[in-house]
C-alpha positions in Angstrom: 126.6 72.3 81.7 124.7 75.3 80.8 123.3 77.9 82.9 122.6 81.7 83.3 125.3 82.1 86.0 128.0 80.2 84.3 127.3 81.9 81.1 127.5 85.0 82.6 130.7 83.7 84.1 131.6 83.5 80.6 130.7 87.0 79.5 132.3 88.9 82.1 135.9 87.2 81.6 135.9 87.9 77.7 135.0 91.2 78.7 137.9 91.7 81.2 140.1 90.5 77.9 138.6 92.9 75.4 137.0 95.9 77.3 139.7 98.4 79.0 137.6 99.9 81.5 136.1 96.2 82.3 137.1 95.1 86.6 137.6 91.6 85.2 140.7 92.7 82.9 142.6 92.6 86.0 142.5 89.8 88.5 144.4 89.1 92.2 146.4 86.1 91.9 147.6 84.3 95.1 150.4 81.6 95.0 152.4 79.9 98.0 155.7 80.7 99.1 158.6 80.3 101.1 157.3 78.7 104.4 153.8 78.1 102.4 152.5 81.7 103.3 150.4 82.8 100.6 150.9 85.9 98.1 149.4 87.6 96.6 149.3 90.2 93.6 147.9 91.6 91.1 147.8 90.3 86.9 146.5 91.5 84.2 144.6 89.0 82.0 145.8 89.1 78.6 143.7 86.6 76.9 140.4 84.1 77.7 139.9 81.0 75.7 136.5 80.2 76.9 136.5 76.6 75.1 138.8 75.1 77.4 138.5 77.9 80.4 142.2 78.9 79.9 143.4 82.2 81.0 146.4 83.7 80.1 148.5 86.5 81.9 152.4 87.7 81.0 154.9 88.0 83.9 158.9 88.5 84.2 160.6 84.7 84.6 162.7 86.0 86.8 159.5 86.9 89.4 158.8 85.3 92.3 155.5 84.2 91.0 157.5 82.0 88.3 160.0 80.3 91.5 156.1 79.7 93.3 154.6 78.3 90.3 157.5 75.7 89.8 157.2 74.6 93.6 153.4 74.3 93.8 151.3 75.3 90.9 148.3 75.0 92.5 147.3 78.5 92.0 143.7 81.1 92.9 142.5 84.2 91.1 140.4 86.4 92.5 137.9 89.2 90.2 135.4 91.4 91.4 133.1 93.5 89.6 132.1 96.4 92.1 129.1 97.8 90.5 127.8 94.1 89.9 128.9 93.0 93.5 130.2 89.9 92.0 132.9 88.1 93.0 134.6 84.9 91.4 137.0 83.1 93.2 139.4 80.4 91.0 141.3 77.1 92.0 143.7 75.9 89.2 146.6 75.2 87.4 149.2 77.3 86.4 151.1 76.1 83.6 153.8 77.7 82.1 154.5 78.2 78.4 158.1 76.9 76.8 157.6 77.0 72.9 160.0 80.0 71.8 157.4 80.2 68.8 154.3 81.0 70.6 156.3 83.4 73.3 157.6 85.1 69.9 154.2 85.4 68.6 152.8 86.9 71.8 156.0 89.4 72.5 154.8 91.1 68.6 151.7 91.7 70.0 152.5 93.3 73.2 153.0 97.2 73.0 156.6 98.3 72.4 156.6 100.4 75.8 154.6 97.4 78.2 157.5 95.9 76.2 159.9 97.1 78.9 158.5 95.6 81.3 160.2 92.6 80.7 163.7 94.0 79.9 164.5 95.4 83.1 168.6 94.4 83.9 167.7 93.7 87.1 164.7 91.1 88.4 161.6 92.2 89.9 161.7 92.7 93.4 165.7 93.9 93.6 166.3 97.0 95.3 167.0 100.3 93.6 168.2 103.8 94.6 165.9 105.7 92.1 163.1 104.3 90.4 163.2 107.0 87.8 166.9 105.3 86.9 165.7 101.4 85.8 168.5 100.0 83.7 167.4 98.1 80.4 168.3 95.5 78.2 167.9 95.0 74.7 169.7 91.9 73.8 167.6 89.2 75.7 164.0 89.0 77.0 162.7 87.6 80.0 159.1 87.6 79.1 156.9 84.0 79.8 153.4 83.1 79.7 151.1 81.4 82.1 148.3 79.7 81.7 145.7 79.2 84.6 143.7 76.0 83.6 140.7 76.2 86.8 139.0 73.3 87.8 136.7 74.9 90.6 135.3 78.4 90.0 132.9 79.9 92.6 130.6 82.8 91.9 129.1 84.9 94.3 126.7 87.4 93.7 125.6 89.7 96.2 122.1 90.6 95.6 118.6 91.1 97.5 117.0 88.6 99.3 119.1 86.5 98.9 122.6 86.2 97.8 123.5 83.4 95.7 126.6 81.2 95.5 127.2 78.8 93.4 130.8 76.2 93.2 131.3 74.6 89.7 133.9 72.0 89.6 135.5 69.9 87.2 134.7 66.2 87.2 135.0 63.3 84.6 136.2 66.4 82.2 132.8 68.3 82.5 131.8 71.3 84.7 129.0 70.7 87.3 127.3 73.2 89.7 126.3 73.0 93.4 124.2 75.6 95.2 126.0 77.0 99.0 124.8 79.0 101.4 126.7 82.7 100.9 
């Protein structure tokens, strides 16, 4: 399947990878929780692999989102581009990664201060006296990788006349496209 929209759809996530100031670089991911009420936060998307529609994004394994993930991960992103008023909304998979290998390669490539991010003594979420006084670790990381793998992406573009959304699924391994009403 090959249309203007969806390669556009294409364009703006490799730009949210490679372009700092780019809206799509950072995306709202929602998960379910305890009692199934959703959550929601925000991820930064480290890397787009447009071939098989994989994105990537780096989180603490001691984060709620991992414990969500294991129970359902049936996951949906969320990116809008404000000066393009256009939104894409993303059903999927998340799939963590478990080869040391790969996780080694990817920690290299990560800034030595985002480094710290993942070598906080205590988990995300735990409650501290002074944020300016965040113990570290050096001897073990608990950095992991997770891969959303979509199968229904819906675009919506806000425009004059007429708005325009479209839903593409996944079927039979290929991506089709239905027109909705906004």
């Amino acid at each position: 399947m090959k249309d203007q929209k969806w390669e556009g759809i294409i364009s703006e996530l490799k730009a949210g990878v490679t372009d700092p100031s780019h809206p799509f670089k950072f995306s709202t991911l929602a998960t379910l929780g305890l009692g199934n009420l959703p959550r929601l936060r925000t991820v930064r998307i480290r890397d787009f692999d447009p071939q098989n529609m994989r994105l990537t994004f780096y989180t603490d394994s001691r984060s709620k989102k991992i414990l969500h993930i294991k129970e359902n991960n049936k996951v949906s992103l969320l990116f809008y581009h404000p000066e393009k008023l256009l939104q894409l909304r993303m059903e999927g998979l998340a799939v963590r990664e478990k080869d040391e290998e790969i996780l080694e390669g990817l920690w290299d490539r990560i800034e030595e201060r985002s480094q710290l991010d993942y070598l906080t003594a205590s988990a995300p979420g735990t409650e501290i006296q002074n944020p300016d006084k965040i113990e570290y670790i050096k001897e073990r990381t608990y950095f992991s990788a997770v891969y959303i793998l979509p199968f229904k992406i819906e675009l919506v573009q806000l425009k004059r006349p007429n708005h325009i959304r479209i839903r593409y699924s996944k079927r039979e391994g290929d991506w089709k496209s239905d027109y909705l009403v906004p």
